[in-house]
Structures are given as structure tokens and as C-alpha cells.
C-alpha positions as YAML, in Angstrom:
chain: A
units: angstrom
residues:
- id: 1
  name: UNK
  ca: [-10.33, 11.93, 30.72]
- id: 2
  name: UNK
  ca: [-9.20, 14.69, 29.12]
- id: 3
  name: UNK
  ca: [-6.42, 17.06, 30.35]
- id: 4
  name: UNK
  ca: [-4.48, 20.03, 28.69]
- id: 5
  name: UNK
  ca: [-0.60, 19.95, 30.04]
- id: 6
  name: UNK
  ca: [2.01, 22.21, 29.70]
- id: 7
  name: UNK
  ca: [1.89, 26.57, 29.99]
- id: 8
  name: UNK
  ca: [3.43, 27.90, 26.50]
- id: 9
  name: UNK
  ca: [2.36, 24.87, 24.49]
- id: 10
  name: UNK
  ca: [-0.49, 22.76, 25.71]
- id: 11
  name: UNK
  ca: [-0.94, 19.55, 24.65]
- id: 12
  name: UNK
  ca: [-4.14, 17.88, 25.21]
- id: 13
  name: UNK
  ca: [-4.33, 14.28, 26.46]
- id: 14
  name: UNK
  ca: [-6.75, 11.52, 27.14]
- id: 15
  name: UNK
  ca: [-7.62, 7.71, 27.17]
- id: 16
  name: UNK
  ca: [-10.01, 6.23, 24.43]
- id: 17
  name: UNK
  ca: [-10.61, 2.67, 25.60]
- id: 18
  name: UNK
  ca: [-6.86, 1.19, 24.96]
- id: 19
  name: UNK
  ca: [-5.70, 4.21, 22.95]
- id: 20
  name: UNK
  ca: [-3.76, 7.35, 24.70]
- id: 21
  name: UNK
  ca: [-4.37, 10.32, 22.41]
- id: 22
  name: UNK
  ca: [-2.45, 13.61, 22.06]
- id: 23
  name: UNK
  ca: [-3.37, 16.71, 20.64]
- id: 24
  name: UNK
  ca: [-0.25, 19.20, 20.49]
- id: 25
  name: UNK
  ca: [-2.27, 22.58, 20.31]
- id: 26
  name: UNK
  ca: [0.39, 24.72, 18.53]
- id: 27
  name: UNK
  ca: [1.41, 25.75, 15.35]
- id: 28
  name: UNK
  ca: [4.95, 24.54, 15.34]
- id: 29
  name: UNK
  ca: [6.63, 21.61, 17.04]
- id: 30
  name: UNK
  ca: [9.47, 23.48, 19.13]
- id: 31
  name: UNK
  ca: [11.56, 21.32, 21.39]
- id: 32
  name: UNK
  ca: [10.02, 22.16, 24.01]
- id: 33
  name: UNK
  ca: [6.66, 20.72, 22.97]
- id: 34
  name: UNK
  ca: [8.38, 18.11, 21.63]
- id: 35
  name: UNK
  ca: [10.52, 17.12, 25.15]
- id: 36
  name: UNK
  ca: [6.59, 17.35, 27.13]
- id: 37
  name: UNK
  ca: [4.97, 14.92, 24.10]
- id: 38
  name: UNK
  ca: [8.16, 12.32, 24.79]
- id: 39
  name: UNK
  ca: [7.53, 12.26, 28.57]
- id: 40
  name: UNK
  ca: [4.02, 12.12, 27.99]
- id: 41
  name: UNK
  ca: [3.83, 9.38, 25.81]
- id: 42
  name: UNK
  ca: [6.03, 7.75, 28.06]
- id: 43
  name: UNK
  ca: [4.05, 8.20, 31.17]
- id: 44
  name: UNK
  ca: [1.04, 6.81, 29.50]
- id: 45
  name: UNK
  ca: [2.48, 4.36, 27.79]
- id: 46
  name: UNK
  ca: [4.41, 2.47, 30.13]
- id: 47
  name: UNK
  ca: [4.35, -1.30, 31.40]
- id: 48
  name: UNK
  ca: [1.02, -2.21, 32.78]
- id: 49
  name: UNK
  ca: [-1.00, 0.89, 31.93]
- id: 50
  name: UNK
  ca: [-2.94, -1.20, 28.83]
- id: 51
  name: UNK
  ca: [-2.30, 0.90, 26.64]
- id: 52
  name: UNK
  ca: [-2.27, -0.60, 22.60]
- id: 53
  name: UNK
  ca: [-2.09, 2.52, 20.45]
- id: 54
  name: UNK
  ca: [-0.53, 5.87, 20.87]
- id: 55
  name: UNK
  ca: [-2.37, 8.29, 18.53]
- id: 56
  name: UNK
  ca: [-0.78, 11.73, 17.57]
- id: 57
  name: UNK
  ca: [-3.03, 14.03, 15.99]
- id: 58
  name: UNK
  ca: [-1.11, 16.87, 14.78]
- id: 59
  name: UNK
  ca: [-4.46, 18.91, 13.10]
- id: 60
  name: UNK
  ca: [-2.87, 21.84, 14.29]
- id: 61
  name: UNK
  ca: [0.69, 21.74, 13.81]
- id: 62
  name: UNK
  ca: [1.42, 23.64, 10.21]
- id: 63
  name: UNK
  ca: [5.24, 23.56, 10.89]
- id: 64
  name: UNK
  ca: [7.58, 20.68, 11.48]
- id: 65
  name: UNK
  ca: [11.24, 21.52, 11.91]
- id: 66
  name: UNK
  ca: [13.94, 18.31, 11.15]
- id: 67
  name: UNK
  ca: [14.24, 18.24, 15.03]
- id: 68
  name: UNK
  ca: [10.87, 17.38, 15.43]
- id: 69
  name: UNK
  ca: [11.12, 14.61, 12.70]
- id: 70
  name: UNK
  ca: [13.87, 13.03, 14.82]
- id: 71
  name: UNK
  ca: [11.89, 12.75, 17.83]
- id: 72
  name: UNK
  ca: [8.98, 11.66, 16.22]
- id: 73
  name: UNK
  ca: [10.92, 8.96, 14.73]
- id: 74
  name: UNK
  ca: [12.19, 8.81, 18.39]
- id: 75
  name: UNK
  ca: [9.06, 8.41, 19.87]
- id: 76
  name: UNK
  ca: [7.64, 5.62, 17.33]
- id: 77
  name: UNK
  ca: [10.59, 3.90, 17.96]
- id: 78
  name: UNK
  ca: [9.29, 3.83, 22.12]
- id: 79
  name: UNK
  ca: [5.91, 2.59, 21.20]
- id: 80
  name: UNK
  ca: [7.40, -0.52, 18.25]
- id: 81
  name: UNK
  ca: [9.40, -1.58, 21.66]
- id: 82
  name: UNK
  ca: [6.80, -1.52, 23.63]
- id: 83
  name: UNK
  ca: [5.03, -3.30, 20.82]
- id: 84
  name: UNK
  ca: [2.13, -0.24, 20.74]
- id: 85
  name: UNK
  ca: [1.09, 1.51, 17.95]
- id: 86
  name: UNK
  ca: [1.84, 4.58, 16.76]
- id: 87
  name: UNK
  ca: [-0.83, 6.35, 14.13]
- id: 88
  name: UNK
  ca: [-0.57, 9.93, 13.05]
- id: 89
  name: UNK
  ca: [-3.76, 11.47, 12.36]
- id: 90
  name: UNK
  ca: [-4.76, 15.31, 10.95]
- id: 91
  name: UNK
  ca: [-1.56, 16.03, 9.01]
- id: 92
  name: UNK
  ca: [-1.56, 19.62, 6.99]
- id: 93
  name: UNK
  ca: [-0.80, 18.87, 3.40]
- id: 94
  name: UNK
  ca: [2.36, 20.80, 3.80]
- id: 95
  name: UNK
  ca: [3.60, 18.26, 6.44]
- id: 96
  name: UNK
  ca: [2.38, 14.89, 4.64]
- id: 97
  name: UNK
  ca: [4.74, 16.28, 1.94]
- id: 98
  name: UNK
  ca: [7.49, 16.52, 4.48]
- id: 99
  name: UNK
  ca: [7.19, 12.99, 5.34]
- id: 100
  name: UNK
  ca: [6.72, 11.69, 1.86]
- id: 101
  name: UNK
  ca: [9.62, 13.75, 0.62]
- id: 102
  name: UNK
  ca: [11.97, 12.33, 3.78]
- id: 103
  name: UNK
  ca: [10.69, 8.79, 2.81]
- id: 104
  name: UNK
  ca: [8.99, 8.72, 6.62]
- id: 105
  name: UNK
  ca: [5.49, 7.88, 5.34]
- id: 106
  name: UNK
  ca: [6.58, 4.94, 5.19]
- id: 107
  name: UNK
  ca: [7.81, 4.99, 8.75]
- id: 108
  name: UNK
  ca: [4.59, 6.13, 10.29]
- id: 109
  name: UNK
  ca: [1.11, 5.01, 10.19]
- id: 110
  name: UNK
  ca: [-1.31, 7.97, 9.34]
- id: 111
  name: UNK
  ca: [-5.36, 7.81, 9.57]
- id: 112
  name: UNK
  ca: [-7.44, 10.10, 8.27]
- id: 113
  name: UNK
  ca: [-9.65, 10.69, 12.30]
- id: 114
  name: UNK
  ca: [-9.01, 9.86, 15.67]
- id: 115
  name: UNK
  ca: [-11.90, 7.55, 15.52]
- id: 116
  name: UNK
  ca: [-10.63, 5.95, 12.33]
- id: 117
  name: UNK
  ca: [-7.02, 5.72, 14.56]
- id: 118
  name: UNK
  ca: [-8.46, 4.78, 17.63]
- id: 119
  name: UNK
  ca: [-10.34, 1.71, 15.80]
- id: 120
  name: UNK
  ca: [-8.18, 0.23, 13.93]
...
């Protein structure tokens, strides 16, 4: 299943065995794309749907504003209480640096593919 959600940002979605994957197709992580990725990871995440691991691959996000750190931080927080996992795959150099310089790489779990994330 594969689905692309939302009109000024989509955000692609789909199931990989226990794994919900998200693709945010857009350069930089407004609010607004932000607020849809919440609701979306809660939708597919919730109680009973079998879902293990929530995997964010952010390939094509080159900008990362502090809100958006927040909510990620938000949103791993949702999955470590629903005891899922959280993996961030595709990072820009530019935004590995952001969360090595804010001390959140060691926060997040990061894979190099959504195979690699997906697997393990």
C-alpha cells in the first residue's frame, strides 16, 4: 500500500510487513507537514494495528526548522510509549549535523535505507 496524503505537502505512506513508512516529499518541514506526519503516525500506529517500527525517511527534506525538531522529538516520544520504534533514514548531511550539534543523535535511531530500517 502506498498512498500520497496531503495537497501542499504530500507525504507518502505505506506498510512494509510490521513497519509504517513515511516519506515527507518536501524540502522543508513546515508545521503544517509536520501537524499531517503527527496524525499520521498516529493513525497508523495505534493499538492493535501491529505495527513495530515507524520509519521516517526524510531523503528529501534539506531544511529542518527548531519547530520541527520539537515534534520530531514529539513524535518519537509517541512511538517509545507505544513501545514502537522510531528510525530515521536518508538524512542530508546538513541535517545529521543539526542533530549531532543539538545532541539529538543520540535521541533518534538513524539507518542508512528503508530496507536497512525496515529490517532491523
Amino acid at each position: 500500500m502506498s498512498d500520497r496524503i496531503g495537497s501542499g505537502a504530500p507525504i507518502t505512506v505505506e506498510r512494509q510487513g510490521s513497519a509504517f513508512v513515511a516519506r515527507p516529499e518536501v524540502k522543508m518541514m513546515n508545521d503544517d507537514t509536520l501537524k499531517t506526519l503527527i496524525r499520521l503516525v498516529d493513525e497508523a500506529g495505534a493499538p492493535g494495528t501491529g505495527i513495530e517500527a515507524v520509519v521516517l525517511d526524510l531523503a528529501r527534506v534539506t531544511i529542518l526548522p527548531s519547530l520541527a525538531l520539537g515534534l520530531l522529538v514529539q513524535i518519537s516520544n509517541q512511538c517509545k510509549s507505544r513501545e514502537q520504534k522510531l528510525r530515521l533514514v536518508g538524512l542530508q548531511p546538513q541535517i545529521r549535523q543539526v542533530f549531532a550539534i543539538t545532541r539529538l543523535d543520540r535521541v533518534f535511531q538513524f539507518a542508512d535505507s528503508v530496507e536497512a530500517a525496515v529490517a532491523g
